[in-house]
C-alpha positions as CSV (number, residue, x, y, z in Angstrom):
1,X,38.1,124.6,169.4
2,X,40.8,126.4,171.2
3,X,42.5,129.3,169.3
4,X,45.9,127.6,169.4
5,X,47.4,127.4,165.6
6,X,49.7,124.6,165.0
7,X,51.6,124.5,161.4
8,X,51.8,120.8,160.5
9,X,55.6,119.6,159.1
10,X,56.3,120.7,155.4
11,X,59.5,118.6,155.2
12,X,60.9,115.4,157.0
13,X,58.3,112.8,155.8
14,X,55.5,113.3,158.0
15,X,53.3,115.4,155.6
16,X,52.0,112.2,154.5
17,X,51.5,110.6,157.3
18,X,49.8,113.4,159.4
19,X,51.5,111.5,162.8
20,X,52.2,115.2,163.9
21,X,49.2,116.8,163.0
22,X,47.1,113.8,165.1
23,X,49.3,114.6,167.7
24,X,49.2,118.4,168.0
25,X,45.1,118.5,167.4
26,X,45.4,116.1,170.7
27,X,47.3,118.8,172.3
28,X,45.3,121.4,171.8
29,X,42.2,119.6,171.8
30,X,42.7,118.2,174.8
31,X,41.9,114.7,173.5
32,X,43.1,111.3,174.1
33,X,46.2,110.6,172.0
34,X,46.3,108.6,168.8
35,X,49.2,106.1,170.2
36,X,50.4,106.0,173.7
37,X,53.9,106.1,175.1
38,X,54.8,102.6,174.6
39,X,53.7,102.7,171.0
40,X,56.3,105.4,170.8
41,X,58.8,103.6,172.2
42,X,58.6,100.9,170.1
43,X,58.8,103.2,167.0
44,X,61.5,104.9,168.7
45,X,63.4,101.7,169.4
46,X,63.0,101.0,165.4
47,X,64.5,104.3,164.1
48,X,67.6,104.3,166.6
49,X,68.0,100.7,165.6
50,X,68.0,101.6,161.9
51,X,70.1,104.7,162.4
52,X,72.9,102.2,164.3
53,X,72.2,99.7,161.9
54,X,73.3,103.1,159.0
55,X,76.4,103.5,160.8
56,X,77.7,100.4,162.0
57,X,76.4,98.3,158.7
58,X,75.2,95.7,160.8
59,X,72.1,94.5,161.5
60,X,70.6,95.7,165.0
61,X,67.8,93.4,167.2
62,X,65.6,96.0,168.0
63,X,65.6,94.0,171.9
64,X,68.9,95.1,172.2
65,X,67.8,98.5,171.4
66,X,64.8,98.2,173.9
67,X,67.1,97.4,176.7
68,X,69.2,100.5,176.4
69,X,66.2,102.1,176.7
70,X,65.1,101.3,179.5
Protein backbone atom coordinates (compact mmCIF):
# COMPACT_ATOMS: atom_id res chain seq x y z
CA UNK A 1 0.00 0.00 0.00
CA UNK A 2 1.60 3.26 -0.88
CA UNK A 3 2.04 5.75 1.95
CA UNK A 4 -0.17 8.39 0.23
CA UNK A 5 -3.07 9.54 2.72
CA UNK A 6 -6.18 10.71 1.06
CA UNK A 7 -9.03 12.34 3.46
CA UNK A 8 -12.44 11.21 1.93
CA UNK A 9 -15.18 14.24 1.52
CA UNK A 10 -16.97 15.20 4.87
CA UNK A 11 -19.55 17.39 3.14
CA UNK A 12 -21.16 17.63 -0.42
CA UNK A 13 -23.03 14.23 -0.47
CA UNK A 14 -20.44 11.91 -1.34
CA UNK A 15 -19.80 10.54 2.23
CA UNK A 16 -22.43 8.13 1.49
CA UNK A 17 -21.66 7.14 -1.56
CA UNK A 18 -17.82 6.66 -1.21
CA UNK A 19 -17.52 7.63 -5.31
CA UNK A 20 -14.38 9.68 -4.16
CA UNK A 21 -12.97 7.33 -1.85
CA UNK A 22 -13.21 4.46 -4.85
CA UNK A 23 -11.60 6.87 -6.83
CA UNK A 24 -8.72 8.13 -4.84
CA UNK A 25 -7.75 4.32 -3.46
CA UNK A 26 -7.49 3.82 -7.47
CA UNK A 27 -5.12 6.64 -7.57
CA UNK A 28 -2.92 5.69 -5.22
CA UNK A 29 -3.37 2.10 -5.64
CA UNK A 30 -2.61 2.19 -8.96
CA UNK A 31 -5.75 0.13 -9.80
CA UNK A 32 -8.18 0.04 -12.58
CA UNK A 33 -10.94 2.65 -11.93
CA UNK A 34 -14.41 1.95 -10.63
CA UNK A 35 -16.17 3.77 -13.78
CA UNK A 36 -14.42 4.94 -16.86
CA UNK A 37 -14.49 8.26 -18.54
CA UNK A 38 -17.62 7.88 -20.51
CA UNK A 39 -19.46 6.78 -17.31
CA UNK A 40 -18.40 10.19 -16.17
CA UNK A 41 -19.56 11.90 -18.81
CA UNK A 42 -22.78 10.70 -18.76
CA UNK A 43 -23.09 11.61 -14.97
CA UNK A 44 -21.56 14.80 -15.84
CA UNK A 45 -24.05 15.44 -18.70
CA UNK A 46 -26.91 14.66 -15.91
CA UNK A 47 -25.80 17.27 -13.21
CA UNK A 48 -25.14 20.21 -15.84
CA UNK A 49 -28.54 19.27 -17.29
CA UNK A 50 -30.22 19.51 -13.82
CA UNK A 51 -28.23 22.55 -12.85
CA UNK A 52 -29.69 24.36 -16.31
CA UNK A 53 -32.81 22.66 -15.77
CA UNK A 54 -32.46 24.89 -11.80
CA UNK A 55 -31.93 27.99 -13.57
CA UNK A 56 -33.84 28.12 -16.59
CA UNK A 57 -37.03 26.05 -14.94
CA UNK A 58 -37.24 24.06 -17.94
CA UNK A 59 -36.77 20.70 -18.53
CA UNK A 60 -33.26 19.91 -20.22
CA UNK A 61 -32.69 16.54 -22.74
CA UNK A 62 -29.67 15.39 -21.45
CA UNK A 63 -28.67 14.82 -25.67
CA UNK A 64 -28.70 18.26 -25.86
CA UNK A 65 -26.38 18.43 -23.01
CA UNK A 66 -24.17 15.66 -24.52
CA UNK A 67 -23.69 17.51 -27.67
CA UNK A 68 -22.25 20.59 -26.00
CA UNK A 69 -20.04 18.44 -24.67
CA UNK A 70 -18.52 17.11 -27.19
Amino acid sequence: MSSIKYRPMIRGGQDSSHVIDAFARSVVNNEELPANGEEGMKSLNVVLAALESSETKVIVNTKEMTALLQ
